[in-house]
C-alpha positions as a Markdown table, in Angstrom:
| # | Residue | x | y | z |
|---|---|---|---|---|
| 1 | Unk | -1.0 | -229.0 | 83.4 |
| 2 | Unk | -2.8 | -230.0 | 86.8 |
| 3 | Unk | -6.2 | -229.5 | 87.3 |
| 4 | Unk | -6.9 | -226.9 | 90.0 |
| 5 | Unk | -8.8 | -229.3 | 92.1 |
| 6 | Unk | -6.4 | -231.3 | 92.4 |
| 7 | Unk | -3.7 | -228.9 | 93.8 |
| 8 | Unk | -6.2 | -227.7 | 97.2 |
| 9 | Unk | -8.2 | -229.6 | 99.6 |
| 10 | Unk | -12.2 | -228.1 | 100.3 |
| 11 | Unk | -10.4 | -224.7 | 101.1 |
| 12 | Unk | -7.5 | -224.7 | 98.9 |
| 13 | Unk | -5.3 | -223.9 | 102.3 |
| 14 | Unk | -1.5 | -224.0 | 101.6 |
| 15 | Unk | 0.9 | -224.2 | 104.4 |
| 16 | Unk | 1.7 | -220.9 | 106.4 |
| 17 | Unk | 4.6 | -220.2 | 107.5 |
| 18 | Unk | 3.5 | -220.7 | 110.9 |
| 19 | Unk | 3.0 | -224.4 | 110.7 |
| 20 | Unk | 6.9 | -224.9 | 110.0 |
| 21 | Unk | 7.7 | -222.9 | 112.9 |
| 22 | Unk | 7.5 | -225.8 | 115.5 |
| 23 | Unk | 10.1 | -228.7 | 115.7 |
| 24 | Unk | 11.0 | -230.8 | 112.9 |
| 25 | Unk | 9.8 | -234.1 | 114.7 |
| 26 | Unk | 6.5 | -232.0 | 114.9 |
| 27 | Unk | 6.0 | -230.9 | 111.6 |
| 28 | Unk | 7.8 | -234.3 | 109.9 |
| 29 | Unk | 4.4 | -236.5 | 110.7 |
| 30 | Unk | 2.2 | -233.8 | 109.7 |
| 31 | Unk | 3.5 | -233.3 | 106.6 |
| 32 | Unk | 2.3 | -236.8 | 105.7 |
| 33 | Unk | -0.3 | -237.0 | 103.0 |
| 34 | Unk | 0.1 | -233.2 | 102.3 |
| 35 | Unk | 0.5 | -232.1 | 98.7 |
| 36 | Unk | 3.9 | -230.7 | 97.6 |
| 37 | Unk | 3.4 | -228.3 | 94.7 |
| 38 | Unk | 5.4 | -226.7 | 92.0 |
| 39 | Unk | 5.4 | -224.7 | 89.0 |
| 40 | Unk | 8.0 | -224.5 | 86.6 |
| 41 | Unk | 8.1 | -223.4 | 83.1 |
| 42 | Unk | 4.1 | -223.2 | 83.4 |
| 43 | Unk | 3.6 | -226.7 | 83.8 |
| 44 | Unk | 2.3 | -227.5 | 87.5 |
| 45 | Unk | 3.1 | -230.8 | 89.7 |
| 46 | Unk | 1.8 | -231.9 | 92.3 |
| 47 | Unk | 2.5 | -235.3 | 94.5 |
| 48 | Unk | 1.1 | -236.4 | 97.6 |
| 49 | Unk | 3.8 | -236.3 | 100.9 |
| 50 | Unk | 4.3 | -240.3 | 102.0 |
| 51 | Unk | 7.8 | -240.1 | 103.5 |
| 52 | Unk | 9.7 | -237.8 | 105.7 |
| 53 | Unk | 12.4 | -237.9 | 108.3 |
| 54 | Unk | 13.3 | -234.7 | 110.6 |
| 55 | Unk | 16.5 | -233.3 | 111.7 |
| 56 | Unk | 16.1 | -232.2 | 115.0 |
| 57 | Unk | 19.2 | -229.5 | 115.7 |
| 58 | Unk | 22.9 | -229.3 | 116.3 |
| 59 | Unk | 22.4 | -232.1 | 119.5 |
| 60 | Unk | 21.1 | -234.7 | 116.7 |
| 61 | Unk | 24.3 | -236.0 | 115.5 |
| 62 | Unk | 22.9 | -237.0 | 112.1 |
| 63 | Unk | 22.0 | -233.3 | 111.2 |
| 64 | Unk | 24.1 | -231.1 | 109.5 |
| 65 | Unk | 23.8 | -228.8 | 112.2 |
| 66 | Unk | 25.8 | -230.6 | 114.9 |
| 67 | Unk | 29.1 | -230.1 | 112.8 |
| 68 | Unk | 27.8 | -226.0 | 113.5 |
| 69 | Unk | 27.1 | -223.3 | 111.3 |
| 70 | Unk | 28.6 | -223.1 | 108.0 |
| 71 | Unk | 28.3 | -221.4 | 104.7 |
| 72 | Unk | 26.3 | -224.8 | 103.6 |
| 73 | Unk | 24.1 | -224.9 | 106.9 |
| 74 | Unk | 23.9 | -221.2 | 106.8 |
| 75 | Unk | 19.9 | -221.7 | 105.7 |
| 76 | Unk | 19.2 | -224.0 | 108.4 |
| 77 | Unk | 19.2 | -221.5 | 110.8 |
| 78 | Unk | 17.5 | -218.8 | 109.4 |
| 79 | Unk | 13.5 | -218.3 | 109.9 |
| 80 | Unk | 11.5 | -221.6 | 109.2 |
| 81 | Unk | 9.6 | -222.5 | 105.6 |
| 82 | Unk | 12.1 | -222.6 | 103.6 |
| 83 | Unk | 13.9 | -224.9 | 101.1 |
| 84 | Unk | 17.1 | -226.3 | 102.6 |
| 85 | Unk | 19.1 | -227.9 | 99.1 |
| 86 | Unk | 22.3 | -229.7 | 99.5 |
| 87 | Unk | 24.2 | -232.1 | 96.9 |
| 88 | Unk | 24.9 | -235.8 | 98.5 |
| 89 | Unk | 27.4 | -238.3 | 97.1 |
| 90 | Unk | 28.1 | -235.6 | 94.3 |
| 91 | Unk | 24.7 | -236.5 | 92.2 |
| 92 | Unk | 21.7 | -236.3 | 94.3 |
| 93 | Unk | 19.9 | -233.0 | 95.4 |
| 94 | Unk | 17.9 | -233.6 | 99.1 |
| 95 | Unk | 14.8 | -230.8 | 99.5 |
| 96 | Unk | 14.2 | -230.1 | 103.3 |
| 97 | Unk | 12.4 | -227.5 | 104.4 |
| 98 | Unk | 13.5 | -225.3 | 107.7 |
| 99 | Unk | 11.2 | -226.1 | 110.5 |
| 100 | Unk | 11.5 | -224.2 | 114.3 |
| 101 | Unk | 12.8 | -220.7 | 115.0 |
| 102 | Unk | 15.7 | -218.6 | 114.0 |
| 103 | Unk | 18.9 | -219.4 | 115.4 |
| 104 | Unk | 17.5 | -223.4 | 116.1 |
| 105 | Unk | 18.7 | -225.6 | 112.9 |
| 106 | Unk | 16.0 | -227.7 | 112.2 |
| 107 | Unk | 14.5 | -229.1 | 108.6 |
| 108 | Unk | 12.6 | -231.9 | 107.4 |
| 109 | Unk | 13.8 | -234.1 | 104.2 |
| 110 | Unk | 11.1 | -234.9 | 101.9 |
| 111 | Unk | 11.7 | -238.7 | 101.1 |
| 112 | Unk | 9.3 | -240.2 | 98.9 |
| 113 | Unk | 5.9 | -238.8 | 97.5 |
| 114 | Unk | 2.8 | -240.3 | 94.7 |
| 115 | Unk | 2.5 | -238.5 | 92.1 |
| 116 | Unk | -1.0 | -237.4 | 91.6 |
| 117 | Unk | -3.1 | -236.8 | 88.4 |
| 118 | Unk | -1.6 | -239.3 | 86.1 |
| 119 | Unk | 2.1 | -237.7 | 86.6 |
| 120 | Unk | 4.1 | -240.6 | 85.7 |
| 121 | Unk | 7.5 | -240.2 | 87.7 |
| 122 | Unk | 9.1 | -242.6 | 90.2 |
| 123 | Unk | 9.1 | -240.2 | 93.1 |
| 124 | Unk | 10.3 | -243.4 | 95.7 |
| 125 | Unk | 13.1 | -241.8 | 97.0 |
| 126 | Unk | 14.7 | -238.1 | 98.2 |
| 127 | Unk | 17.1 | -237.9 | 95.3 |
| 128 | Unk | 14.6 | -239.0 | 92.7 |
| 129 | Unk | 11.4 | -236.6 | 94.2 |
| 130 | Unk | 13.8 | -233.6 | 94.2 |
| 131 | Unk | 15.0 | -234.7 | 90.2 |
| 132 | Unk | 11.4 | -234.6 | 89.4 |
| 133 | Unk | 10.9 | -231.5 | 91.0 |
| 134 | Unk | 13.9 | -229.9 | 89.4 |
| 135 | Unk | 15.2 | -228.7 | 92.8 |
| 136 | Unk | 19.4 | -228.0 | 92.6 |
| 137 | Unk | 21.1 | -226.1 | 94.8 |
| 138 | Unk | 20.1 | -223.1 | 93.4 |
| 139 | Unk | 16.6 | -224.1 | 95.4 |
| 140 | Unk | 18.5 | -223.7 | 98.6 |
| 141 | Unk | 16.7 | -220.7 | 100.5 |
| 142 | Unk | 13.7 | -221.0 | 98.3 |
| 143 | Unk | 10.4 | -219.7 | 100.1 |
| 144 | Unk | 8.2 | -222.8 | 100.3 |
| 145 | Unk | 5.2 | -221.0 | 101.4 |
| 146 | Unk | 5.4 | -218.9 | 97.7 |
| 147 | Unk | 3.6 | -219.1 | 94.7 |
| 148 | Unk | 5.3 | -221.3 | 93.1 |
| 149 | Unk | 6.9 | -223.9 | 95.1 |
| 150 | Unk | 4.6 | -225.1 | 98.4 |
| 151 | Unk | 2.6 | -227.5 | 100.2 |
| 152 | Unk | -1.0 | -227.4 | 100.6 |
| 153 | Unk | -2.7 | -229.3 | 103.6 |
| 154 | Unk | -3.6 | -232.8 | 103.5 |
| 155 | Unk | -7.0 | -233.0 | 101.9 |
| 156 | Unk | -8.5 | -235.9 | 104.0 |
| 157 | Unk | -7.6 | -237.0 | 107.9 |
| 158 | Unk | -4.1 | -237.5 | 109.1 |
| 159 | Unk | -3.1 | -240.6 | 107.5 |
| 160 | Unk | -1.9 | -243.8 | 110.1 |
| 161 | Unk | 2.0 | -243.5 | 110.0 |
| 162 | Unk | 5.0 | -245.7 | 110.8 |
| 163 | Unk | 7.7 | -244.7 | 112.9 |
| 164 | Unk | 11.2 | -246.0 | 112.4 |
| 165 | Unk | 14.7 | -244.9 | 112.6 |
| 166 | Unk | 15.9 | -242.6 | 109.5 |
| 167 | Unk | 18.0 | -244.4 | 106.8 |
| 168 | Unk | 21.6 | -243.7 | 106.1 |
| 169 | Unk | 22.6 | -242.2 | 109.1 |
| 170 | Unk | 24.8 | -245.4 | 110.6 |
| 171 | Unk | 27.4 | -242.4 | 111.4 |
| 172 | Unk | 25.7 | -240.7 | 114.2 |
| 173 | Unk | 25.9 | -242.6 | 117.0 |
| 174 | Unk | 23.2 | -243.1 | 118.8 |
| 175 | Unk | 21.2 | -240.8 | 117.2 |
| 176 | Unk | 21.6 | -243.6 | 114.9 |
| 177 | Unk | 18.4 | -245.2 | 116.1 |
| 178 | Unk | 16.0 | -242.1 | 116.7 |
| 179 | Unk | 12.6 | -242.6 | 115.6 |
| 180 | Unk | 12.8 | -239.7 | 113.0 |
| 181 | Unk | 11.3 | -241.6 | 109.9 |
| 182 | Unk | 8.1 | -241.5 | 109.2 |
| 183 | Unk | 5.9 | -243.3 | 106.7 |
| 184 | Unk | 2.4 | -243.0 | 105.0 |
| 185 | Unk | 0.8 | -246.6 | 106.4 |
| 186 | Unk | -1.7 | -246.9 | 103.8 |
């Protein structure tokens, strides 16, 4: 189990709802060196946030959105903070989480994290942070501003971050070469 001090910053402030309602290449850098945070099973983890890339709405041609809405996208356009799930080359869940407004499909994908407290997991990578995590698609629509599954602010000042085009996304054109990545410097 995590120590409590280790889950919150001097106030113990997890994110509100409100913070995800603003674009996703908004909330994508400030969710760098945040702490995601889950409980299952009574055991609590928490890693620190060092990659993200955003997803910007149905214009961005790498986002799910732009092929419109659909029974798996249905999540990205409903209210911001929460979990959107989906499966990619049959064996890797992806957690984003809905960022913007109602009706605008936007999300953030949680790429890489440290684990913190002497969790030993490889976290490097989207499909390995959401394994140790346990997300599947039954996360998809999951309230990340709950009890049990959220982000607390970043405990110290907004880290120095690198920008660079999002990975795996050779398919969308020119979107292709937004700068939509973004990366803990330190």
């Amino acid at each position: 189990m995590l120590p409590r001090a280790a889950l919150n910053n001097s106030d113990g402030a997890k994110l509100r709802r409100s913070f995800f309602r603003r674009g996703a290449e908004v909330v994508a850098p400030d969710l760098i060196g945040c702490t995601l945070v889950r409980t299952i099973n009574s055991v609590r983890r928490a890693a620190r946030i060092i990659e993200t890339e955003a997803y910007v709405g149905p214009h961005d041609l790498a986002c799910h959105a732009s092929k419109g809405r659909t029974k798996r996208t249905e999540t990205m356009f409903g209210p911001a903070g929460y979990a959107y799930v989906y499966l990619i080359y049959g064996m890797y869940y992806m957690l984003n989480i809905v960022t913007s407004h109602e009706g605008d499909p936007q999300a953030v994908l949680l790429r890489a994290a440290l684990p913190l407290d002497g969790w030993k997991v490889d976290i490097s990578g989207p499909g390995k942070l959401a394994r140790a995590f346990g997300v599947t698609l039954a996360d998809c629509g999951l309230d990340m501003t709950g009890e049990d599954f959220y982000i607390v602010k970043r405990m110290h000042d907004k880290p120095g971050i690198i920008i660079t085009p999002r990975i795996g996304v050779d398919y969308a054109g020119e979107w292709k070469h937004a700068p939509l990545r973004f990366l803990d410097a330190c």
